[in-house]
C-alpha positions as CSV (number, residue, x, y, z in Angstrom):
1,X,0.0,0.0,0.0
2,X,1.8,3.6,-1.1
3,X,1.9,5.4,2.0
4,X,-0.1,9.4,1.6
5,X,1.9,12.3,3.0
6,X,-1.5,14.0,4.9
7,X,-1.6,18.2,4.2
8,X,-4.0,18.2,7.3
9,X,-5.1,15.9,9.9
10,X,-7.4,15.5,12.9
11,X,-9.1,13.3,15.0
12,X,-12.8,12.9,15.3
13,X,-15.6,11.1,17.1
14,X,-16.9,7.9,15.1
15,X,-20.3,9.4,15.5
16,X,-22.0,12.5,17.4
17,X,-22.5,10.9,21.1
18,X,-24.9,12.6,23.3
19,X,-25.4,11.2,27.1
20,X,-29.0,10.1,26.9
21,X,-31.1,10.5,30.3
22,X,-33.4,7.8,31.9
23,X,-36.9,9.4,30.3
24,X,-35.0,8.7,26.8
25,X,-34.6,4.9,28.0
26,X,-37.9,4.8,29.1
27,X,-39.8,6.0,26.0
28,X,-37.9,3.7,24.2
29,X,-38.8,0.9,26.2
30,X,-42.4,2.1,25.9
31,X,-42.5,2.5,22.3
32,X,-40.3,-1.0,22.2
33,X,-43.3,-2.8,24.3
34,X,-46.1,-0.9,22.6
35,X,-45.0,-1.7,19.0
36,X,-44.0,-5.3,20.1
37,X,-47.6,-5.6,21.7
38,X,-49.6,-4.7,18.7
39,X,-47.1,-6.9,16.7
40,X,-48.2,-10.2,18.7
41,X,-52.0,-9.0,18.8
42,X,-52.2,-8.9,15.1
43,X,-50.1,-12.9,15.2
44,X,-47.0,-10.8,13.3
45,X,-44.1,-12.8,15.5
46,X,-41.5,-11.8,13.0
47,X,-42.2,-7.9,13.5
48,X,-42.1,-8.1,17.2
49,X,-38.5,-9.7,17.4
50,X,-37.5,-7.6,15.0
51,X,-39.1,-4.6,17.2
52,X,-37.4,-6.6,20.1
53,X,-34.0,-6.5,18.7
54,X,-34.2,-3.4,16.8
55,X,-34.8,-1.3,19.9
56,X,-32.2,-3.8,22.0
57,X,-29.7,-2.3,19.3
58,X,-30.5,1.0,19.8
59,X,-30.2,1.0,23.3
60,X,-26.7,-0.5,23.5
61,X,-26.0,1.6,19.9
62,X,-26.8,4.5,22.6
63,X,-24.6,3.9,25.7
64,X,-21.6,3.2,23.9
65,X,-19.0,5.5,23.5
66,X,-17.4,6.2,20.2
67,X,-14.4,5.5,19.1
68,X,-11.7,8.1,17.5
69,X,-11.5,8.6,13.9
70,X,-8.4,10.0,12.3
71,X,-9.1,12.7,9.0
72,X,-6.3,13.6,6.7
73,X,-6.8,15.7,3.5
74,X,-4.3,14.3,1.2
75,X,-3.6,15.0,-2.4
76,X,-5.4,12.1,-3.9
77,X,-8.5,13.4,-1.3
78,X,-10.1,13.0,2.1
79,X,-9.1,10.0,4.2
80,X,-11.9,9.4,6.9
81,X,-10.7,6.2,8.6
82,X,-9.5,3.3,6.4
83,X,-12.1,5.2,3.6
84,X,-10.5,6.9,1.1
85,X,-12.6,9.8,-0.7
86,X,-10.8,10.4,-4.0
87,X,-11.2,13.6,-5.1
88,X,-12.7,12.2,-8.6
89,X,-15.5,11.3,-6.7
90,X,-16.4,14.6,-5.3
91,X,-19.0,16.8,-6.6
92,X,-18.1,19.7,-4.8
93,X,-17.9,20.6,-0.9
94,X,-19.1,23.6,1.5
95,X,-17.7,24.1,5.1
96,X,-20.7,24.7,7.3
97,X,-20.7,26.7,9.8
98,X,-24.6,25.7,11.3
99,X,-24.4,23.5,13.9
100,X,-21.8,24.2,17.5
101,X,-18.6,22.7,15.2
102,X,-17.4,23.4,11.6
103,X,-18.5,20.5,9.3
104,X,-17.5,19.5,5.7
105,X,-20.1,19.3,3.6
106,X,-19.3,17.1,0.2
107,X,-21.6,16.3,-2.5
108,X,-20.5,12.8,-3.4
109,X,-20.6,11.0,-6.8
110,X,-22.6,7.8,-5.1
111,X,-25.2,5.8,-5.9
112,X,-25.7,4.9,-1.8
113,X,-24.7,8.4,-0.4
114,X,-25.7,11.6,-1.8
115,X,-23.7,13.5,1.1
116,X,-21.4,13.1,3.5
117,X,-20.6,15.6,6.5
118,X,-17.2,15.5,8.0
119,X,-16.6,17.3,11.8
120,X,-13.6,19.8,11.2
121,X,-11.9,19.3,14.6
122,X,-8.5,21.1,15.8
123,X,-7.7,22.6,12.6
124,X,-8.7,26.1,10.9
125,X,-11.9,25.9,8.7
126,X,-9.9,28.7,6.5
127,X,-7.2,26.7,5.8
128,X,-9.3,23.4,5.0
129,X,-11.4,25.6,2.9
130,X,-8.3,26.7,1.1
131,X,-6.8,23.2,0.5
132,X,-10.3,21.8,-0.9
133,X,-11.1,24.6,-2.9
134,X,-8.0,23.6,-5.0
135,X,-9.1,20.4,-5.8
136,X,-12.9,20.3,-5.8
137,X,-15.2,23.2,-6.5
138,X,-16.6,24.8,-3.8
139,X,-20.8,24.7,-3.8
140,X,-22.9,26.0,-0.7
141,X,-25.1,22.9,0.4
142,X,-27.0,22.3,3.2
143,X,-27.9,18.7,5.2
144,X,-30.6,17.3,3.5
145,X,-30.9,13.8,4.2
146,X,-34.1,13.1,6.2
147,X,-32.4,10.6,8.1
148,X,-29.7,13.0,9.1
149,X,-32.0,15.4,10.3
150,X,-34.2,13.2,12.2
151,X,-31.1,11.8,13.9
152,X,-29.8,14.9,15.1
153,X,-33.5,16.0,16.7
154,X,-33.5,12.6,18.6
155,X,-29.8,12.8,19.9
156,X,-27.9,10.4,17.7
């Protein structure tokens, strides 16, 4: 494997964590028991264990901590873990400035992701601005998956 001299480089979360309270457990044991009630009321067995483990992997999904993700913005593009993001397959980017953190916004050629957002962590948004913007064209965007959305309004 040729080994990438990285421009910049910083570490962030695996994921956005946010320290969920009791009442968060508890509607989600409610709607867990609710939804696997109806489930065996209406004889659908296979939707209730899948209610069952769905909301089991939510639960553990929410108390774990995540793990530590190094970024580098290389010349052939943006390394996000072991994932490689050549620069060929980036429509364009945007450095948002919405939510509490600087995030990279890229429009990516994908037929499973449309957009991906990338925390900009210990390192100036200028000057990651200034390294992209040589390589991929620069195009204001905002978060529009609904998934995203409704994943940031429940915690995740």
């Amino acid at each position: 494997m040729e080994q990438q001299e990285d421009i910049l480089s910083w570490d962030i979360p695996e994921y956005r964590h946010f320290k969920k309270t009791g009442d968060w457990f508890w509607v989600l044991g409610i709607l867990a028991i609710t939804g696997i009630t109806v489930s065996i009321l209406l004889n659908n067995i296979l939707l209730a264990i899948l209610l069952f483990v769905g909301a089991l992997t939510i639960a553990l999904f929410a108390i774990r901590e995540p793990q530590r993700i190094k970024v580098m913005l290389t010349e052939k593009g943006i390394r996000v873990g072991k994932n490689l993001h050549p620069f060929t397959a980036i429509h364009s980017f945007y450095i948002s400035f919405d939510s509490n953190q600087p995030e990279i916004l890229l429009e990516v050629r994908s037929a499973l992701s449309h957009q991906s957002i990338i925390p900009i962590r210990d390192v100036s948004p200028d000057d990651v601005r200034l390294f992209l913007a040589k390589h991929i064209t620069e195009k204001e965007q905002e978060i529009e998956s609904f998934a995203e959305n409704i994943s940031r309004h429940l915690g995740f």
